[in-house]
C-alpha positions in Angstrom: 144.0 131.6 138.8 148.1 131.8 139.7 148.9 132.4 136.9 147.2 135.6 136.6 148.4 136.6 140.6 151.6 136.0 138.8 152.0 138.3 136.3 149.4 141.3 137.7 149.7 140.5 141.3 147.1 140.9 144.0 144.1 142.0 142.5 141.3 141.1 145.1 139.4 143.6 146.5 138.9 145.0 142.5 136.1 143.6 139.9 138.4 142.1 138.1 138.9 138.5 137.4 140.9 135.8 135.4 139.7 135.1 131.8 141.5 132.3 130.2 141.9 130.9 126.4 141.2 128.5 125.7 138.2 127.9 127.4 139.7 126.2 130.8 135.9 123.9 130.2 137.8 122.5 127.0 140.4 119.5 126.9 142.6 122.1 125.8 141.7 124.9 128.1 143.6 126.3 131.3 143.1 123.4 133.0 145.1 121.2 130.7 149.0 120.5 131.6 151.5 121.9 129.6 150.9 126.1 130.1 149.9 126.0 127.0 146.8 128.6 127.4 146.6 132.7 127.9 145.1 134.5 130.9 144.2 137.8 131.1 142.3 140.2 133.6 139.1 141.6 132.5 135.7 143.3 134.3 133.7 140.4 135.9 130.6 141.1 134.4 132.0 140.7 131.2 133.8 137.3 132.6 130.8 136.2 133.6 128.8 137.0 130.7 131.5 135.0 128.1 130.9 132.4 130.8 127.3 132.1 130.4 127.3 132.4 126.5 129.8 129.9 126.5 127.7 127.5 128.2 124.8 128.5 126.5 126.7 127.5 123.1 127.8 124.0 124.9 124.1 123.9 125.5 122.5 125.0 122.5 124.3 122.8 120.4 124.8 119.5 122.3 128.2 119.7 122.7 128.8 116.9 125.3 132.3 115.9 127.0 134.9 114.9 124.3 132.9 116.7 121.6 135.2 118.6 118.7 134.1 122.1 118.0 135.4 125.2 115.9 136.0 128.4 117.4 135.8 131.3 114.6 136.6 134.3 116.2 135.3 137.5 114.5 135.2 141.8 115.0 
């Protein structure tokens, strides 16, 4: 993502990668217009993992395109 090559610079060739919020897979995610998100570098694995669990959630509970959901983050 630029706009993490922006702020941390060049960082291929390491294991990390951009993790954005919210969810760039949500209307109002990355994606969206506006800059209106946060990105962050963090270990792939981990990246990938939130990726997975996230779609397992989408999954899991039938959320389909244009669906409302809550996100309750919690320690």
């Amino acid at each position: 993502m630029a706009t993490c090559k922006d702020v941390w610079g060049d960082y291929s060739g390491t294991k990390l990668q951009c993790d954005e919020y919210p969810f760039a897979s949500t209307k109002e995610g990355a994606a969206a217009p506006g800059n209106r998100f946060s990105a962050r570098l963090i270990e792939g694995t981990d990246n990938e993992t939130g990726g997975r669990r996230l779609n397992d959630m989408f999954t899991l509970n039938r959320i389909l395109n244009g669906d409302a959901f809550y996100v309750k983050i919690t320690p």
